[in-house]
N, C-alpha and C positions, 0 to 999 in steps of 0.2 A: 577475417574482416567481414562485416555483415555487406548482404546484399544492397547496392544501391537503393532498387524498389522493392518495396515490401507489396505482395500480392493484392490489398487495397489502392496503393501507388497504379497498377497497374489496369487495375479496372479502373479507375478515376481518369489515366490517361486514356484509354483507349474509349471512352466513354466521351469523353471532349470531343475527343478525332473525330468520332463517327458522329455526333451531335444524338447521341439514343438517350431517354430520359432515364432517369433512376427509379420509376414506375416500371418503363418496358424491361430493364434489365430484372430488378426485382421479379418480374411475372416470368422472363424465361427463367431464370433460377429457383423461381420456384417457392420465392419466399417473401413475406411480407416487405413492404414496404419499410417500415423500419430498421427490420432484419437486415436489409438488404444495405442499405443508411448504414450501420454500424456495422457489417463486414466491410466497407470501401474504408471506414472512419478505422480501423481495427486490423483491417489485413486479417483477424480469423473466421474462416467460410462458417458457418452453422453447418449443425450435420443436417444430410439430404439435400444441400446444396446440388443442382443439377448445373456442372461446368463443362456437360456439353453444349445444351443449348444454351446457355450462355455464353462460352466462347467463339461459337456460330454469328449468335448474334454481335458482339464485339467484335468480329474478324479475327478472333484469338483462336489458340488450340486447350479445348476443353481437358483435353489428358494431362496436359502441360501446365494448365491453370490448377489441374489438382492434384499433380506432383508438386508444386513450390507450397501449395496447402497442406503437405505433407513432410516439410521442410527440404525441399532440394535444396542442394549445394552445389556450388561445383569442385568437381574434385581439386586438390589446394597442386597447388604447380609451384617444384621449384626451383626460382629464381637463378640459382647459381649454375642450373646447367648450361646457361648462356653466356655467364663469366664476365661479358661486359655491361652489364643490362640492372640498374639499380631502381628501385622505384618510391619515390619520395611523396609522402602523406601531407598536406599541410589542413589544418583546419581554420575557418574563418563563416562570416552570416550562415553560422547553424548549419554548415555541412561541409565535409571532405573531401577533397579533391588532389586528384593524383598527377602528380610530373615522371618524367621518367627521363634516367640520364644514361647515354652509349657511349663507352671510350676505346680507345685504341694503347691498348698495353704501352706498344711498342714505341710509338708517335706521343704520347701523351696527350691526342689530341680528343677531344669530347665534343658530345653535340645533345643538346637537349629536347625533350619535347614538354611543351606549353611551361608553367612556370610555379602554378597554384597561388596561394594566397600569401607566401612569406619564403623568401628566397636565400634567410640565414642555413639551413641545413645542405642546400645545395651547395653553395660557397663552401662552408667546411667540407662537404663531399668533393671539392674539385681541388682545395687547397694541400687537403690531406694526402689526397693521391697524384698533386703536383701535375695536373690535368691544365691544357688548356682549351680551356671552352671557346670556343671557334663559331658553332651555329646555334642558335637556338629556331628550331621549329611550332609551328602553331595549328592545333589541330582545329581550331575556331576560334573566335576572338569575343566569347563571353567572359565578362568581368571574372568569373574565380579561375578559368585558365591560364586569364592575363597578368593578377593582380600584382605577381614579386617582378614583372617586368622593368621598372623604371629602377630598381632596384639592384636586380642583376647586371640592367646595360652601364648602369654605374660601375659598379665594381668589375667587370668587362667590358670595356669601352669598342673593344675593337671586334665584339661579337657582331658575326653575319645574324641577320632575322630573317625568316623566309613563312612567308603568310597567303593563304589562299582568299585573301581578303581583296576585293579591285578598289577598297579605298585605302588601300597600303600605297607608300611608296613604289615607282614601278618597281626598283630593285630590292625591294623584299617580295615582289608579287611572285608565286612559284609558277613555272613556265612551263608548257605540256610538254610531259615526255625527258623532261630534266632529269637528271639521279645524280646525287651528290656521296662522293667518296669518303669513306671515316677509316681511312687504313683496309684493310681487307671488306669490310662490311660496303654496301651499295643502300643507298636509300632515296627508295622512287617515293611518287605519292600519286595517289587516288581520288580523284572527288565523290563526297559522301554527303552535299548538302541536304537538308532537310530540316534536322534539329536546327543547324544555323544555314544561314545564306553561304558563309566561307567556308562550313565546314569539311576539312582534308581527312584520309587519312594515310599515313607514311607505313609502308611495306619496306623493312629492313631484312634485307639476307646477308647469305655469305658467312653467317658465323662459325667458328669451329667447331673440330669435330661433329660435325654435319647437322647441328642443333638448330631445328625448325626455325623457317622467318617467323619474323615479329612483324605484327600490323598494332601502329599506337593509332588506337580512333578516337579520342574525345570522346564524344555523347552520343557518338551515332548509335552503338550499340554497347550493350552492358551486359556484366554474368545475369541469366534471365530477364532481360528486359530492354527497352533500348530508350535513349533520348526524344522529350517531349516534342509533337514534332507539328501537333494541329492542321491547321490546312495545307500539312507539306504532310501527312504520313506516308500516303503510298510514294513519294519520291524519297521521302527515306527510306520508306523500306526495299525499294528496289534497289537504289545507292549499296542499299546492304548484303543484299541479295546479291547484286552484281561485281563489286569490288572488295566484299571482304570476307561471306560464305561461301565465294567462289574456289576460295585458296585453299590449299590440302588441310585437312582435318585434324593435322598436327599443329598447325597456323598456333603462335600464342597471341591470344587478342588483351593489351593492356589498355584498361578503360579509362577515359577520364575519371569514375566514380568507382568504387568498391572492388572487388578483389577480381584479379587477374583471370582469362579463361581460354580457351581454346575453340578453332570453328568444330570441330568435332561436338564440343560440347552443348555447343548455341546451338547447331543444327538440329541435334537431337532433343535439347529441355526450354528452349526459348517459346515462350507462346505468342509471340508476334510471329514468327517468321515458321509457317505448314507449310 
């Protein structure tokens, strides 16, 4: 699965946040002004690109900006060491977006997180394994995370919703300090706003055979890169810093967008977060 942001995405983003023109950035990097235009337009740097002081100046890490120009990845993680843990792709307005669904062998019981854009594959994923979907969780309430919503509470009518949103119903609003049971698994959640006003994100443990918690964040944070976040960034990035690169370095982080990672990984290849 490719990257969310592509190394252009990333200076463009971090480039908003900070309000630096595309002149200043160009001059620390070192490269003409239109040079500079078509690496943000292109995501590929020109050689002699200088991405330290340009990452200096962005508030980015310059080693990090020129490892993903070097094609970083992160390494692929897999899914089934977690045995209840399935993650579901839907695509829709030109881009991709991940749900992801937790069950209970034994209880049949499931619980999802956000919804994506078309909520056919999930229903056959609940029907075929005779699952009952019980909660669905919301990592923020932007349109592609919400979109197979009306959809699913259809065809699950007597699913619980649970939203960090204060214009939810009070009983879907999540309550500090609540954890909700899925059979052996425990699942707390964390406030991460920045990217959005309600954005959560849910810390699942407990799993077998001692298999690292899972943090599902939406958009806070992504394999190299994290959710747009403008005059909220330094609260998102602390949001991130504090509730979810906090976690052991096993941590698997499932993003709203592009492929799966771990805090280990962000900590070390992320250039928002030195």
């Amino acid at each position: 699965m490719n990257l969310e942001d592509g190394l252009g995405d990333i200076l463009r983003k971090a480039r908003t946040s900070t309000q630096i023109t595309a002149e200043a950035a160009a001059q620390s990097a070192g490269l003409s002004l239109d040079a500079y235009v078509t690496f943000e337009r292109t995501g590929q740097a020109p050689a002699g690109t200088h991405f330290g002081p340009l990452g200096e100046l962005l508030t980015l890490g310059g080693s990090r900006l020129e490892g993903l120009s070097l094609g970083w990845r992160p390494v692929p993680v897999d899914l089934s060491r977690w045995k209840r843990l399935e993650m579901i792709t839907s695509a829709g307005d030109d881009m991709m977006v991940n749900a992801f669904l937790v069950w209970d062998p034994e209880s049949g019981k499931a619980a999802l997180f956000d919804t994506g854009f078309d909520g056919r594959a999930i229903i056959e994923l609940v029907l075929a394994n005779a699952m009952q979907l019980e909660d669905i969780f919301i990592t923020h309430s932007h349109s592609d995370h919400v979109a197979a919503l009306p959809e699913l509470r259809q065809r699950f009518p007597g699913v619980r919703l649970h939203s960090g949103s204060r214009r939810a119903p009070l009983d879907q609003q999540l309550k500090p300090g609540s954890v909700f049971a899925l059979g052996r698994l425990a699942i707390g959640h964390r406030p991460t706003p920045g990217h959005a006003e309600d954005g959560v994100t849910y810390l699942i443990t407990g799993w077998p055979d001692e298999a690292p918690a899972v943090a599902v964040v939406g958009d806070a944070i992504f394999a190299g890169s994290m959710g747009g976040a403008r005059d909220q960034l330094e609260l998102a990035r602390g949001q991130v810093r504090g509730e979810i690169l906090s976690k052991s370095e096993a941590t698997l982080i499932c993003p709203g967008h592009g492929p799966v990672t771990t805090v280990g990984q962000e900590k070390t290849n992320n250039p928002w977060f030195v």
